[in-house]
MARKOLPA-261266 format. One record per residue: x, y, z of N, C-alpha, C, CB in turn. Coordinates in steps of 0.05 Angstrom, whole numbers, plus 5000, padded with zeros to 4 digits. Atoms other than C-alpha are relative to their C-alpha. Glycine has a CB too. Layout:
N
XYZXYZXYZXYZ/...
END
This chain:
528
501349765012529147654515502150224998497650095017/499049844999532748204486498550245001501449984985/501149774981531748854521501550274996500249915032/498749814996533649544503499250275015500650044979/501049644986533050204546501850254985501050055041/500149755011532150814504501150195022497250074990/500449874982535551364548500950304989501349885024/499549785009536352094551502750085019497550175000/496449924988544452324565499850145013502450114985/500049794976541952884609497849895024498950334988/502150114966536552454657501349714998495249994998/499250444997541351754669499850105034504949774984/499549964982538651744729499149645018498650295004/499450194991538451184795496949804991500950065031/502150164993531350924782500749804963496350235010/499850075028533450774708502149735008501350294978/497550244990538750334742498549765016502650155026/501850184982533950004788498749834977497750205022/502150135015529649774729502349864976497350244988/498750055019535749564682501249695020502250284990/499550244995538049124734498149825013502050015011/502250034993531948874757499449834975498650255007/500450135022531248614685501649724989500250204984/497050175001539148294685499249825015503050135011/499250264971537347854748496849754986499150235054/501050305009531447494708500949794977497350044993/499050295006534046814677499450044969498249725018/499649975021535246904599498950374986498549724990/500649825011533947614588503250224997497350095014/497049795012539748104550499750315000500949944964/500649735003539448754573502250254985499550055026/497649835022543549344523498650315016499349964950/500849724999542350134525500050154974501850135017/498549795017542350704469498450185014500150014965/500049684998541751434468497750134993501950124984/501449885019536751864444501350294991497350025010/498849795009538752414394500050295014499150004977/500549734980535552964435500649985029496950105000/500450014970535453124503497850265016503250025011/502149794984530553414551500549975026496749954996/499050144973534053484613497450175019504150085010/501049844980529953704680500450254999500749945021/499349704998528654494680501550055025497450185001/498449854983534054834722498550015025500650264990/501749884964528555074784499749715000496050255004/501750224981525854314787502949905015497949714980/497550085002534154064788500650115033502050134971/498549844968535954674838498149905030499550444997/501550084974529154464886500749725016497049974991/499750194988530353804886503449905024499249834976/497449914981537953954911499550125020501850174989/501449904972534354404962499249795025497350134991/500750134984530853884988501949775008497849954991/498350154997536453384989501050085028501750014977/498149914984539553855037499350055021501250164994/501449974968533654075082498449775012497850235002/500750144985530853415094501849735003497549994993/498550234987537053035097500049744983498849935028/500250205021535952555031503449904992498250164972/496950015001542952215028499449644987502250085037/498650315005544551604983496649874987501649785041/501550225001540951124937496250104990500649865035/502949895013534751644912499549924973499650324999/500950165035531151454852500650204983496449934991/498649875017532852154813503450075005498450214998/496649975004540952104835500249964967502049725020/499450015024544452194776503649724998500350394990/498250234987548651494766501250014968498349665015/499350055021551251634699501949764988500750194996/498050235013558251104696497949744994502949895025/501350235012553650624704498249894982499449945011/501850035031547750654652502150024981497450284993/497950085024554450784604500549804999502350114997/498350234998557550194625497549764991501649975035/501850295012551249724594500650004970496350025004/499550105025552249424532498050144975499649695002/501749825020550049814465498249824986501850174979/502650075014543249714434501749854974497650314991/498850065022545049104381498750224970499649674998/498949915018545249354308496749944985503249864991/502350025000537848954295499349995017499149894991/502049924991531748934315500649865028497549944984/500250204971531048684398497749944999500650125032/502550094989524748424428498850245010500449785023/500349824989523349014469501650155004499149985013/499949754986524549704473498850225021500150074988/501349844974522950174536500750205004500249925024/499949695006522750884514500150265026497450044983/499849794986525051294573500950204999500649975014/499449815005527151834545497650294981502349884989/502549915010520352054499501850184974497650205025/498649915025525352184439499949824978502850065004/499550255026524751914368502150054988497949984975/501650315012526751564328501749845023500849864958/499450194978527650954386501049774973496849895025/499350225015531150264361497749844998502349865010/503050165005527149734327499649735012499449964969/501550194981523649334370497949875005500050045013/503150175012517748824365498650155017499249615004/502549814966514649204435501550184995499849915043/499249874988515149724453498550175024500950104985/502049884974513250024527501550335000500549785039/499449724991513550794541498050075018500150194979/501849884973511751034614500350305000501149885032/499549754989508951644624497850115024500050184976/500850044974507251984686497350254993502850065028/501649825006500652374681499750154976500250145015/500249965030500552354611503250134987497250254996/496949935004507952614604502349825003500650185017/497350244994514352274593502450095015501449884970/497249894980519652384642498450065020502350294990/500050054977520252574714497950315000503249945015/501549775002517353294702497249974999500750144978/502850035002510452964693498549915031499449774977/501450024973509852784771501250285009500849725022/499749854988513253414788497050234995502950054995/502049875006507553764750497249975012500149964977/503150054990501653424776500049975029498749734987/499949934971504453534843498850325006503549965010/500449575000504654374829497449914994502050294969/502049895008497754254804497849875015499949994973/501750164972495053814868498249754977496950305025/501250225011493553244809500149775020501449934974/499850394982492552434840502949974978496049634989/496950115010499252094816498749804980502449835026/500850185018498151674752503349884982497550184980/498050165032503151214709498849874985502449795002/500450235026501450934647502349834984498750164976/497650185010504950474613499150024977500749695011/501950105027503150474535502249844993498750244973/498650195008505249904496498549844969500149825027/500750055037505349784421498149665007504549954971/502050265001502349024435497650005010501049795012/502549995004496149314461498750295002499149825018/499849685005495750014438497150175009500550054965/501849964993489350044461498550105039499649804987/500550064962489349894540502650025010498849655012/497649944987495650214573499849815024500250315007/500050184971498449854635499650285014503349785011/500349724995496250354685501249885040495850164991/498850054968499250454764499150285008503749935005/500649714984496551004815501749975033495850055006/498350004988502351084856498950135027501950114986/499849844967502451364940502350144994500549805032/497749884988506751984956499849995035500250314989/499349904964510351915030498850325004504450025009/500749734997509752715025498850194979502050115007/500549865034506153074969501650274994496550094993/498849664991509453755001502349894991500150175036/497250015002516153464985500449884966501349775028/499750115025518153354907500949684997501950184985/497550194998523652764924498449815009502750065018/501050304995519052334968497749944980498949955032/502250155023513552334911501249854977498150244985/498050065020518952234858500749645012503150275001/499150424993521751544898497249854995501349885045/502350105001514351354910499349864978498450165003/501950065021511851424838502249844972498350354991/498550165018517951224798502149655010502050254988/500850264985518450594845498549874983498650025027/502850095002511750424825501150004972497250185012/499950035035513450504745502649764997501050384981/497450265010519850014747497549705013504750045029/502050224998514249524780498149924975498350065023/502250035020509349664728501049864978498950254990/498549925024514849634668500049645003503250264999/499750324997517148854705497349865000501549935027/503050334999509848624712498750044971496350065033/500950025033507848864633502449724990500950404977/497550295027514748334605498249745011505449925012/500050344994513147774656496549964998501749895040/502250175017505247764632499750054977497650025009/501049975018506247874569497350184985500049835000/503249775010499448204525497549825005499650114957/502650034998494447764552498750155021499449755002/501149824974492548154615498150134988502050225016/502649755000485048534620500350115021496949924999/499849834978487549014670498250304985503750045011/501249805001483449654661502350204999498150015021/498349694990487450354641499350134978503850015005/500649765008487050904610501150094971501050155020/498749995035487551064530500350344992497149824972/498849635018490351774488502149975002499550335014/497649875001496052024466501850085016499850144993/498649844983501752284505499450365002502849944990/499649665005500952964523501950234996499150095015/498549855002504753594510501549985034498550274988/498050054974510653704562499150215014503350014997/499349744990509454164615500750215018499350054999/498349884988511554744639499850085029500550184987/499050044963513654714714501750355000503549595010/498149605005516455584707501150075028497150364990/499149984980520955804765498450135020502150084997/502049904981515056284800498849745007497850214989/501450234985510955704806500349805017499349904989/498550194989515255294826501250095031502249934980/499349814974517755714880498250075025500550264989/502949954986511155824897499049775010497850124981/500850434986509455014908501849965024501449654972/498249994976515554984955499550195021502550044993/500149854972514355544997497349995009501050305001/501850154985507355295010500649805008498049954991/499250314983510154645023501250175031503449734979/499850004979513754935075498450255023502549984999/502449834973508555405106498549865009498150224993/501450274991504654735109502049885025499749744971/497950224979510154385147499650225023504149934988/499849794977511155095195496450045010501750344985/502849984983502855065212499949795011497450044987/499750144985503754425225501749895019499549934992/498849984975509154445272498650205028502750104991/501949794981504555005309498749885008498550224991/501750184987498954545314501249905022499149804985/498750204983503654065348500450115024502449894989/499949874971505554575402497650105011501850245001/502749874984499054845411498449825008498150184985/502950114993494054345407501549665003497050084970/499150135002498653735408499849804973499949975020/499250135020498553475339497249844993502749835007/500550275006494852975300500349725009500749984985/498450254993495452275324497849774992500949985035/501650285006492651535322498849945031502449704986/501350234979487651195372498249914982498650105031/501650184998482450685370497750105010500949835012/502050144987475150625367498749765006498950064994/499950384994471250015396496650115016503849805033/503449974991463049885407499249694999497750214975/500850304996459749255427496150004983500149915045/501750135013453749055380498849744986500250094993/500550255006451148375375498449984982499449875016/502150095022445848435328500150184974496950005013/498449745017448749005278501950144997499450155001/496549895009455449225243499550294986502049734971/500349755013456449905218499749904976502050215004/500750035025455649605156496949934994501849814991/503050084994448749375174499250294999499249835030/500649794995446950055203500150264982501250005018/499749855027450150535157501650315024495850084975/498549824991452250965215499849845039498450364990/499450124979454850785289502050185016500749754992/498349824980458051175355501549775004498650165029/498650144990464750885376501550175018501349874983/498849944981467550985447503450024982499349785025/497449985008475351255438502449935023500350284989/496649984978482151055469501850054985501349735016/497349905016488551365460501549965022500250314985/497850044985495551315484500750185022501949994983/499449764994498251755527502250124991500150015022/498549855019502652235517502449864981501250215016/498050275024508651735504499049774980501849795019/500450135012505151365460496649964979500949845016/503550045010498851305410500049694992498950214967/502250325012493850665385500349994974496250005003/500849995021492550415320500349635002501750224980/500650295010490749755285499449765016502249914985/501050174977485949435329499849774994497750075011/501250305007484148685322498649935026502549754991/501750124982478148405367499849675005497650104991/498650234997479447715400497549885025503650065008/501250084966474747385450500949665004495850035002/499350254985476846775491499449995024502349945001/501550114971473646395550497650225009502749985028/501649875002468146925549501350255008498049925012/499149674999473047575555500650114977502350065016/498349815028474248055500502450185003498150224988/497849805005480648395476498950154976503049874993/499749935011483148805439503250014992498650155004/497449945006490248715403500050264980501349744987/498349695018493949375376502050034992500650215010/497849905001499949725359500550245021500250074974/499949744973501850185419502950104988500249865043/496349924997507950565384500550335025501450134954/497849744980513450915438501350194994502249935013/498949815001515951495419502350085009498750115005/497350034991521951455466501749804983499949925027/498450155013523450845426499949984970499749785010/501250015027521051045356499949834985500750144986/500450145022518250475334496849815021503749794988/502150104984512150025357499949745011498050014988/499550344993510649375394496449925005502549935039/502950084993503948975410499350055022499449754997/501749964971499149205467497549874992499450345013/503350214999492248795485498450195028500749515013/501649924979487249185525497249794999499350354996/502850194988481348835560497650204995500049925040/501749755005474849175539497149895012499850104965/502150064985468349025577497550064983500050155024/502249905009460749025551499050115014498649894992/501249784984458949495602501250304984501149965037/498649675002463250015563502750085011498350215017/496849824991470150065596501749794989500950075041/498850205002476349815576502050125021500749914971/497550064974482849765615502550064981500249615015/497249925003489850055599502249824977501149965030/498750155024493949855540501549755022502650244976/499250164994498549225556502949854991498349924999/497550055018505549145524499749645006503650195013/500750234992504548405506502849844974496049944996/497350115014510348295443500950314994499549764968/498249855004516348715435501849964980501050035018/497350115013522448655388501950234997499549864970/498749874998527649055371499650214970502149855007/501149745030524449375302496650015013500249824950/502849845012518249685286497149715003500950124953/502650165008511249215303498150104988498849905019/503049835007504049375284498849714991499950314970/501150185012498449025258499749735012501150004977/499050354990497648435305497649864989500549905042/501350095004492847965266500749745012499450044980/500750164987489847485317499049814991498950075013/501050195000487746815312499849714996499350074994/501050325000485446045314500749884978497049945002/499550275020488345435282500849785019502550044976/498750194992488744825300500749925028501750034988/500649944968486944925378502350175014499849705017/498749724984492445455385499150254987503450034999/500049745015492446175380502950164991498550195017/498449865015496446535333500750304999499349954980/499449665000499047285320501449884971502650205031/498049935021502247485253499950285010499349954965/499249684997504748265275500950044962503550075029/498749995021507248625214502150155009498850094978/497249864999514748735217501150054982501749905011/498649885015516749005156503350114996498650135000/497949934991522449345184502249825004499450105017/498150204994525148665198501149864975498849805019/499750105022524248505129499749654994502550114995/501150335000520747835140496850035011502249775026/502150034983513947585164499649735018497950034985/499850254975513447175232497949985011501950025024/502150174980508746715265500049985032500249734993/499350024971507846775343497449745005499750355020/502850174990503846245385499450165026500449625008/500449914981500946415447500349825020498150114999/499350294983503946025506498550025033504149955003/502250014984499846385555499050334998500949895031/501349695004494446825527499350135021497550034986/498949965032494347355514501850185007497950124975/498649894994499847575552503049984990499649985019/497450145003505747135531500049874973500449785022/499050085033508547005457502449824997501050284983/496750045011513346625427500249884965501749715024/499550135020515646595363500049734987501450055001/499950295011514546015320500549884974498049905005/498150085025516946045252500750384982497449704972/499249805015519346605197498949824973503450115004/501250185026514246425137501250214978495949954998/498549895025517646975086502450125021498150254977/497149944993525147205091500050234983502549764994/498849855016528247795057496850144982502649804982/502349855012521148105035498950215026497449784989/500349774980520248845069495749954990502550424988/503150085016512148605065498450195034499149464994/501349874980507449025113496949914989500850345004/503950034998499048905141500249634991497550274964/500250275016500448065120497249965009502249725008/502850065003492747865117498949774990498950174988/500050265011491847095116496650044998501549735022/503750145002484846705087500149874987497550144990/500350225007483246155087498149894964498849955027/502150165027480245865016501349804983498950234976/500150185025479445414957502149695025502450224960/498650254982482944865020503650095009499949664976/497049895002489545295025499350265017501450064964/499549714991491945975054500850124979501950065021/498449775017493146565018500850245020497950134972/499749724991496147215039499850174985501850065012/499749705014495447925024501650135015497550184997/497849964991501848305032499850214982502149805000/500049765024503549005009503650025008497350365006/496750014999511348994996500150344988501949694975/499249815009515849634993502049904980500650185018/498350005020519749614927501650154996499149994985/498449675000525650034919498850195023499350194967/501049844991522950714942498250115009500150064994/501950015001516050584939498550045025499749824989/501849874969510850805005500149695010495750184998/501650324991508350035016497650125002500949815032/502450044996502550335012497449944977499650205012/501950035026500550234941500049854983499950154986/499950225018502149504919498949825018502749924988/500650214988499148894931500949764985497450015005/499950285016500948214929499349765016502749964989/501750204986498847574940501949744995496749974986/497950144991501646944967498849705007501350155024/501450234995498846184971501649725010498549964976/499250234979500245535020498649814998499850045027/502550035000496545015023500749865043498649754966/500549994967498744955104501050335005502349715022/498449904981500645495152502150195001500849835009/497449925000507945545154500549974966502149815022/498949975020508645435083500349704984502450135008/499049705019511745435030499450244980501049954988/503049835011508246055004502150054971498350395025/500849965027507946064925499550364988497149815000/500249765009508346804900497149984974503450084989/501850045019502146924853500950104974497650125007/498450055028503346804779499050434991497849614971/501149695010500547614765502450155017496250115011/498049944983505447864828500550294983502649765003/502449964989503148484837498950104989499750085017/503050005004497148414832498950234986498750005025/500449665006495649154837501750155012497650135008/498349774995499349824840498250274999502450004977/501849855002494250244859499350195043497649764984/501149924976493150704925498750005010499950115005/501449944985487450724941498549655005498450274988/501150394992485349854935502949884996497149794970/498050324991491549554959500649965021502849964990/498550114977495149575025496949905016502450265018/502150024976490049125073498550185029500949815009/501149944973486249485129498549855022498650184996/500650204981483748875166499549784992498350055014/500150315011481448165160497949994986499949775022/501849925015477248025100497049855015500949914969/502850044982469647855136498050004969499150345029/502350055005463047625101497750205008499749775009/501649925004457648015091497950134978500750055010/503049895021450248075055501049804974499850474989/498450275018453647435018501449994984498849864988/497550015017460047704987502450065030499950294970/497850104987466747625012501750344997501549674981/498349614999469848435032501549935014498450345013/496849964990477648645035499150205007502850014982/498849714997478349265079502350024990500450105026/496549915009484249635043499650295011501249984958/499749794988486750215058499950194977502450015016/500249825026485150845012503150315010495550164998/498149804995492551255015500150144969503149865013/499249775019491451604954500650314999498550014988/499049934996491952184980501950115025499350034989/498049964981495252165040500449705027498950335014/500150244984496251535092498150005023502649945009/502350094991490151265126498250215003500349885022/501749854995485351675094497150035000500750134991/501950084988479751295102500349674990497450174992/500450305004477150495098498249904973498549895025/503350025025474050245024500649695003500050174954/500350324997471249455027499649954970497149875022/500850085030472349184961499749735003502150084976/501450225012468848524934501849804994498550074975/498050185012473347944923497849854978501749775027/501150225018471347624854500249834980498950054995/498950175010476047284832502549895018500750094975/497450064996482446864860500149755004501350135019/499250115005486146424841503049944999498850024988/497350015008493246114825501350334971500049624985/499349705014493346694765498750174998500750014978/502649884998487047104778499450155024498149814996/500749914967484847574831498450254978503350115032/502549845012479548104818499050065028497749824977/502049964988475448574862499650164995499849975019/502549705004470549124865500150045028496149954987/500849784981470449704901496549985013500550294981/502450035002463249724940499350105029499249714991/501049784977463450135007502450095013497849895024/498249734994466450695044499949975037498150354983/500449774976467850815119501650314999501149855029/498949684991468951545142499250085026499050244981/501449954978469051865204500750375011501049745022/500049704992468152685197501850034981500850115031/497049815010476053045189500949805010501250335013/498050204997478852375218500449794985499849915020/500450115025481851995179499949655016502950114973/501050254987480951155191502649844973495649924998/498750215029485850575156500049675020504950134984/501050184996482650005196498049795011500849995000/503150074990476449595209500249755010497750004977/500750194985475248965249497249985016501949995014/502050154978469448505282499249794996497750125006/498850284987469547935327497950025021503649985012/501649984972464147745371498650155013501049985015/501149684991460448315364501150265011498449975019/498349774991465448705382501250144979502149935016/500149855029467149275326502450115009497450234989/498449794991473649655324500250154977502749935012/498749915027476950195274502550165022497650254973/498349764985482350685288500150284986503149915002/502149765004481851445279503150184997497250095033/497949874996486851905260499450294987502449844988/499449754994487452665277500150105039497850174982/500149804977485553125340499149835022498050264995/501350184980483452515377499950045028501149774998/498649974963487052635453497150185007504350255007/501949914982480952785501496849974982500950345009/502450135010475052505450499949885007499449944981/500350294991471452005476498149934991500049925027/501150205013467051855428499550184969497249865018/499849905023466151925354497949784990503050034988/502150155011460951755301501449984971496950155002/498950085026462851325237497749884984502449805002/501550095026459551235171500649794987500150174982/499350255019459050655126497950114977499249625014/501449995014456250815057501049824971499350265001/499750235030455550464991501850164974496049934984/498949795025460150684927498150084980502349884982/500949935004456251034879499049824982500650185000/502050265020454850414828499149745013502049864972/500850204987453249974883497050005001501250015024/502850024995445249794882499950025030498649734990/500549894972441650074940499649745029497050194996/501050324979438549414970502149865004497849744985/497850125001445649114967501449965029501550144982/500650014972446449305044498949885007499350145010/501950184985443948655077501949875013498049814984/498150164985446548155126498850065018502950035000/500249994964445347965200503049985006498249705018/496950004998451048065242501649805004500750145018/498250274989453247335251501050004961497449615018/499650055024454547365168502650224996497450034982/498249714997459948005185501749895020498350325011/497249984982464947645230501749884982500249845030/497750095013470647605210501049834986501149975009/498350215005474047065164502549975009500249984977/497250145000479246885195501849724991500350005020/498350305016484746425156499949765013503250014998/500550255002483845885197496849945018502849855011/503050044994476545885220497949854976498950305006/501650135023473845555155499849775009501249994972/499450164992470644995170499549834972498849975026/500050095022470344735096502250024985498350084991/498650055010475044585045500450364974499149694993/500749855026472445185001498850225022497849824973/501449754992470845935033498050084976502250245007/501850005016464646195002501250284988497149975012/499949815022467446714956499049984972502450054997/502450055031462246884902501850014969497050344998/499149905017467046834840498349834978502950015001/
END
């Protein structure tokens, strides 16, 4: 496939590089460059801020707006006819002629000025992709910012997320029915140096209250709730008190998983150290009288854990942690629960993949995996991954990914049965990371197919939540703000607004968990 990028001589910048070669490394495709006659470089205040910020938060090396000019020169010039595709990053005519053509723009604008804008104007983050082959149905992506207060980490985030979008429009072609958003491009606009001035120095009066909090009241943080109900799930109920634990000072909770064996219940976590800034697995013992017992450092490593998903195959027990950081995902067994681990294989290599979320169906495994790309949060792609054992070899899905969307992608726990459809907790980071739990519908998947619906909500108050579990009647989530010295909190479950009312049903034996290898059939009952 021949491939040209339209660019503008005053924005060659690194993410334009990221997506040029990104294009070079798939197997018969010719990537060129030209120019566009005009130019519309970045206004001066956004140029000078983002240099600001370079300097006060220490941004060094390898950002998506660096300016990498030798190299976008150094690609080969747009041939003379027509290519296959052109990819109008510059929003200047006349572009070369090209059977496609894709032009991303970010909140209806072309160029980088269209997330800086809908940052100043507290918009959600949007990319569209339009594309002459289906002029009708843009490819659409709703990007995560790491910081919305900061221009640079929304900028990596959201133009991350558009070199994904740009590679998953070539490699499916125009048959895709993805859902997005139709009109015109809009006028460009203006980002003016008051305003702008004015967005930054609230950013950092935000940052300076919340360093105050932190000394006064000690901060925001993560713990864990956890309630024993055998005959009703907050999803049953619609509302439910959960006892709280938190870390102490050296350390907070998060991402519970509920586990019972030989008639005792756990609880696996993430207990991250603060002395060691990064996290490892703890297992507390939790009683149906109401008490539990003291976190438990039970796997360590030398990066970043979290996320320990527990469980049964094959008369052992398992762990997948997510180590991202390690830039792989590993299998532990348990050699003596559930104190003692040991490693037992590395089922992906070289994929920074965080939350992995096996299940069992159609006689195979799949996973759900939210990979960071480039710059990107990890909190706003999903992808999916199929076996038909175990260890492997896992099959990337022919769509790969899936979705690029904040608020239904990264997993928030194991997908569970209930009221006779098959619900993903994901995590909703649209706008900010774990800012509450939505259960969407699986109703489609397949080798090239996946599909779900949105269809309920937890919340719990001003705290925010990014995960749900239950096992044996045992319920967890985790809770994030003012937590330290709560000891108990009340959480909501409600329906999304096009969900039918009666749709809330289920006993609670229809609400545990699926876990990947608990199927005892060839085929999980997902209604597609």
């Amino acid at each position: 496939m021949r491939i040209c990028l339209c660019l503008d001589r005053s924005r060659l910048l690194r993410w334009h590089l990221w997506l040029a070669e990104a294009l070079a490394e798939v197997p018969g495709n010719d990537v060129s460059c030209a120019f566009a006659a005009g130019c519309r470089p970045l206004p001066l205040i956004c140029r000078l801020l983002l240099d600001l910020e370079r300097l006060v938060y220490g941004f060094r090396g390898n950002g998506s707006t660096d300016p990498v000019e030798a190299a976008l020169r150094s690609l080969p010039p747009c041939p003379a006819d027509q290519v296959d595709v052109v990819i109008d990053l510059s929003g200047e005519a006349p572009l070369p002629a090209g059977r496609r053509v894709l032009t991303p723009l970010f909140n209806g604008v072309s160029g980088e000025i269209g997330v800086m804008a809908a940052l100043a104007n507290d918009q959600d983050l949007l990319v569209d992709l339009h594309d002459t082959a289906r002029p009708s149905q843009p490819w659409m992506a709703r990007p995560a910012s790491a910081d919305r207060e900061v221009f640079t980490a929304s900028l990596h985030g959201v133009l991350s997320c558009a070199v994904a979008l740009i590679l998953k429009a070539l490699r499916e072609g125009t048959g895709s029915t993805e859902s997005g958003f139709t009109g015109p491009p809009m006028a460009v606009p203006s980002v003016g140096a008051l305003s702008a001035i004015a967005w930054e120095t609230g950013a950092v009066a935000s940052k300076a209250i919340k360093f105050l909090d932190i000394l006064t009241r000690g901060g925001k943080t993560w713990g864990i709730g956890w309630r024993f109900d055998q005959s009703a799930s907050l999803l049953d109920k619609g509302g439910a008190a959960f006892r709280v634990l938190t870390g102490d000072t050296g350390s907070y909770l998060a991402d519970p998983f509920p586990f019972r064996h030989q008639g005792q219940d756990f609880i696996f976590l993430e207990q991250y150290l603060y002395s060691k800034n990064r996290g490892c697995i703890a297992v507390v013992t939790a009683d149906r009288s109401g008490t539990a017992g003291a976190p438990r450092i039970v796997l360590e490593e030398p990066h970043h854990l979290s996320y320990p998903f527990v469980f049964e195959h094959d008369g052992q027990i398992w762990m997948i942690p997510e180590s991202g950081a390690a830039r792989n995902v590993s299998l532990y067994r348990a050699v003596g629960f559930p104190y003692q681990w040991t490693r037992e294989a590395c089922l992906f290599d070289g994929i920074e993949g965080y939350d992995t979320t096996p299940l069992c169906h159609d006689g195979g495994f799949w996973f759900f995996v939210s990979p960071r790309l480039w710059k990107s949060t990890s909190w706003d792609i999903l992808s999916l991954y199929r076996a038909e054992s175990l260890t492997g070899p896992w099959t990337p899905h022919a769509a790969n990914p899936v979705l690029i969307d904040a608020a239904l992608s990264r997993p928030a726990g194991a997908v569970l049965r209930h009221g006779g459809q098959t619900l993903r907790p994901v995590q909703d980071c649209a706008r900010s990371y774990g800012g509450a739990v939505t259960f969407c519908r699986i109703d489609a998947l397949g080798l090239s197919e996946f599909a779900q619906t949105p269809v309920g909500r937890i919340w719990s108050g001003a705290l925010g939540c990014h995960t749900y579990n239950r096992r044996s009647g045992l319920e967890v989530i985790d809770l994030f703000g003012h937590v330290r010295g709560v000891r108990e909190v009340t959480a909501s479950y409600g329906l999304m607004a096009f969900e039918a009312p009666d749709s809330r049903r289920g006993e609670a034996d229809e609400m545990e968990t699926s876990y990947a290898a608990q199927a005892t059939s060839t085929k999980s009952p997902l209604p597609l």
